[in-house]
C-alpha positions in Angstrom: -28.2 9.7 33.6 -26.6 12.8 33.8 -23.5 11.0 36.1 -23.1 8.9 33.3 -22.8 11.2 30.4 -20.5 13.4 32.4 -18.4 10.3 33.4 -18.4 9.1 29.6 -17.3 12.5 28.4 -14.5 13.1 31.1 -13.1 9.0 30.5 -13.2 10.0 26.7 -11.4 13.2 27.1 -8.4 11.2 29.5 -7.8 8.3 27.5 -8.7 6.3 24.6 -11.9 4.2 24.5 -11.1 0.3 25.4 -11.5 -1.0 21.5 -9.2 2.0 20.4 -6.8 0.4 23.2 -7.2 -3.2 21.8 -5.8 -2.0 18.5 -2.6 -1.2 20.1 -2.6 -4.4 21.9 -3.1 -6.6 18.9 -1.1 -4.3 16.4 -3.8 -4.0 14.2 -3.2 -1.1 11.8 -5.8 1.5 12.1 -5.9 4.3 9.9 -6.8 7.8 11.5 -6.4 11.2 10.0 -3.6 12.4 9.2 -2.2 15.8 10.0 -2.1 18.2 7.7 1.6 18.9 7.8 2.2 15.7 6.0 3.2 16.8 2.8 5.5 13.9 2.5 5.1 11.7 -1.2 4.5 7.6 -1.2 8.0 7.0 -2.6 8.9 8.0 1.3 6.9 4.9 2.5 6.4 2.6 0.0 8.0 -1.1 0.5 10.6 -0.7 -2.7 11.9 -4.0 -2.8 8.5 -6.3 -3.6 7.1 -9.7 -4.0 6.1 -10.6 -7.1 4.6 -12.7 -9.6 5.1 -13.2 -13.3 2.0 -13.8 -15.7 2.9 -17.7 -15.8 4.7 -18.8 -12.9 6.6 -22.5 -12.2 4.8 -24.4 -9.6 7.5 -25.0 -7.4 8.4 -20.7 -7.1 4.7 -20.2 -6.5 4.3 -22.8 -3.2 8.3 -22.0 -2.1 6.4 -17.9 -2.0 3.5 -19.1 -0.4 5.4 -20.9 2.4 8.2 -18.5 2.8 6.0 -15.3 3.0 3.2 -14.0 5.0 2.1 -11.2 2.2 -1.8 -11.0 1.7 -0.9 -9.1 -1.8 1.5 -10.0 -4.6 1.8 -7.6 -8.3 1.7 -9.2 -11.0 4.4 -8.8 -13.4 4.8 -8.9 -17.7 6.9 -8.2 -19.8 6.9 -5.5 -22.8 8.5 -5.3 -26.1 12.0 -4.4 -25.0 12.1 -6.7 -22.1 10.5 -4.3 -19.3 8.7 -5.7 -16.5 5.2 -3.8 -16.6 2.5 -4.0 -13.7 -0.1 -6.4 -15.5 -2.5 -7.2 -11.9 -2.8 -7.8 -8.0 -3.1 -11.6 -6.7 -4.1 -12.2 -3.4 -3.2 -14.8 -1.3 -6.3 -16.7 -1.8 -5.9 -15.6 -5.5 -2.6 -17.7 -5.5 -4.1 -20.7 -3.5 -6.8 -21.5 -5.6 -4.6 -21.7 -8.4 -2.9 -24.2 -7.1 -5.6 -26.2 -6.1 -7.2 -25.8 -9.5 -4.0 -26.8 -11.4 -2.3 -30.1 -9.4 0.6 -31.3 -10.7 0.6 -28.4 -13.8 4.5 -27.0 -14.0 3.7 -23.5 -14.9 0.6 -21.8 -12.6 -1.6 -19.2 -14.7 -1.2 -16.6 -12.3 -2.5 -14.2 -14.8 -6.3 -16.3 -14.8 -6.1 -15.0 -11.3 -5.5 -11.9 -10.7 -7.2 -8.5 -10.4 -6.1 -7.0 -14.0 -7.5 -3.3 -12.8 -5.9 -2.5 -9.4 -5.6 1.0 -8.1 -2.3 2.7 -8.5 -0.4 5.7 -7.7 2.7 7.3 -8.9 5.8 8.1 -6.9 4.8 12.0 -6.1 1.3 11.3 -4.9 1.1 12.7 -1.3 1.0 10.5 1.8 -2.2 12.4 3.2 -4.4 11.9 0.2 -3.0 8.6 0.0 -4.4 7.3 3.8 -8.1 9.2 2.5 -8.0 7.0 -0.4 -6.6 3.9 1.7 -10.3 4.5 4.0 -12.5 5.6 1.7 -11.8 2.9 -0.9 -11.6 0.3 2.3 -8.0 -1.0 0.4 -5.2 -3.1 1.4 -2.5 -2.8 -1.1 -2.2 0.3 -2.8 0.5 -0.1 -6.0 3.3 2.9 -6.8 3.8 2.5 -10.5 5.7 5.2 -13.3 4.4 6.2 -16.2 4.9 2.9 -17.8 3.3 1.0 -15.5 6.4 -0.2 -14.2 6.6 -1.4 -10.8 8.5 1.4 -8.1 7.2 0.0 -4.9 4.0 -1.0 -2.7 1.7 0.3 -0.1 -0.3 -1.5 2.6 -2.0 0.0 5.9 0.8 -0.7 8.1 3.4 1.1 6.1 0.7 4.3 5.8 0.2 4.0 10.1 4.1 4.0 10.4 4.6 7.0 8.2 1.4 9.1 9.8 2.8 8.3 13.4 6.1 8.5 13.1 5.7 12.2 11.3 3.7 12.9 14.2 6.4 12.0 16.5 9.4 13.6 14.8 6.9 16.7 13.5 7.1 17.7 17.6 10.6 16.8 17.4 11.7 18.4 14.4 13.8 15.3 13.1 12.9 13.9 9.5 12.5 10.0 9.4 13.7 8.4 6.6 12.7 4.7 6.6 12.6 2.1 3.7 11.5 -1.5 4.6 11.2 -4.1 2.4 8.1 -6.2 1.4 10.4 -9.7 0.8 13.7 -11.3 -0.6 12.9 -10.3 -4.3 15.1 -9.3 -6.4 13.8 -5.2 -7.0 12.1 -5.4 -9.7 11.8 -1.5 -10.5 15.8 -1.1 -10.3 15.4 0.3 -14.2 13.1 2.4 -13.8 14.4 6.4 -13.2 12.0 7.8 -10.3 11.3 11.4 -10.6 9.4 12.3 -7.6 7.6 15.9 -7.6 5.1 16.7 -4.6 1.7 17.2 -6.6 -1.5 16.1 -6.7 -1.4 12.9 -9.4 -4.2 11.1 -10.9 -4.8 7.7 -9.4 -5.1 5.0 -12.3 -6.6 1.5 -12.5 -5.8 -0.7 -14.8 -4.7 1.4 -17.8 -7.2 4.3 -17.4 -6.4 7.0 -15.2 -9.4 8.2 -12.6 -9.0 11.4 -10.8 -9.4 11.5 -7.3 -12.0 13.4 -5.5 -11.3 16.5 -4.0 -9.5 15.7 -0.3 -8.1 17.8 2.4 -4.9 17.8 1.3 -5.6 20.2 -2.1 -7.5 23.2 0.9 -4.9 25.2 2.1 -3.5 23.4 5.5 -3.0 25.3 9.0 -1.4 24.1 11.8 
């Protein structure tokens, strides 16, 4: 018994366990802590230009999306008195397809009877590290960046939050900054109006159109190397 505790402790302490391995392997994205030097905001990760959906959509947009893409998450998009798009909801992919099935043959798809009307979103400024707490402890997928308004800056899903943590892991030894922007589709941006001012603070997180603070995470203690 002993042999085998020591063994387990020393293969532990060389290399990963075999199911941490198979994560690699199979690209799954897997969300570990961060380090505490990353003070970096979500407007440095988020995919800016997104896929989206209006309230109402025309048949043939919604299937030629569904066909083109392989996005699990699509905002939901209205419009406002002066003509603004504003973040109205969330559809998911199986959101979208039973839609379709319930409406054959209907021209315009109420994406809007669909949807999640009270998704979780962030502004531009909220910081990376509280942003991958929230991302486990809230066991999300998508993760919205929205301004004041409500209008639509960007997106966030657990691959871009493992690219960001690892690669400012990599360059943090390094000393280079990484500056990457991907995009989630072919869309048009649909935030191009919208001025971004991006301050590295603690922000609340809001669903729907009422704001909920956060609790209390690492990243508001004072961090040490």
């Amino acid at each position: 018994m002993v042999a085998v505790v020591v063994a387990k402790w020393v293969g532990d302490w060389m290399n990963h366990s075999l199911y941490h391995a198979l994560l690699h392997l199979k690209h799954i994205p897997y969300l570990g802590d961060p380090h505490k030097s990353l003070t970096s905001c979500v407007s440095e990760a988020m995919v800016q230009e997104v896929v989206t959906f209006s309230e109402y959509e025309a048949r043939e947009e919604v299937e030629r999306i569904v066909s083109e893409t392989t996005h699990h998450g699509f905002p939901v998009l209205g419009l406002d008195e002066s003509g603004r798009t504003y973040m109205v909801g969330l559809a998911t992919r199986l959101h979208i397809l039973q839609a379709l099935n319930d409406h054959p043959g209907q021209v315009q798809v109420p994406i809007c009877d669909y949807m999640d009307c009270t998704p979780y979103t962030v502004p531009p400024g909220y910081l990376l590290f509280d942003a991958i707490h929230f991302f486990k402890n809230m066991g999300l997928r998508h993760l919205c960046v929205v301004n004041d308004k409500f209008g639509l800056l960007g997106i966030l899903t657990r691959k871009d939050l493992d690219h960001a943590s690892h690669e400012h892991e990599r360059h943090r030894k390094t000393g280079h900054k990484h500056d990457d922007h991907r995009d989630h589709g072919s869309h048009e941006n649909t935030h191009a109006d919208y001025d971004v001012e991006v301050q590295q603070s603690r922000y609340p997180v809001k669903r729907g159109t009422a704001s909920l603070q956060v609790p209390l995470l690492e990243s508001e203690v004072d961090r040490k190397d």
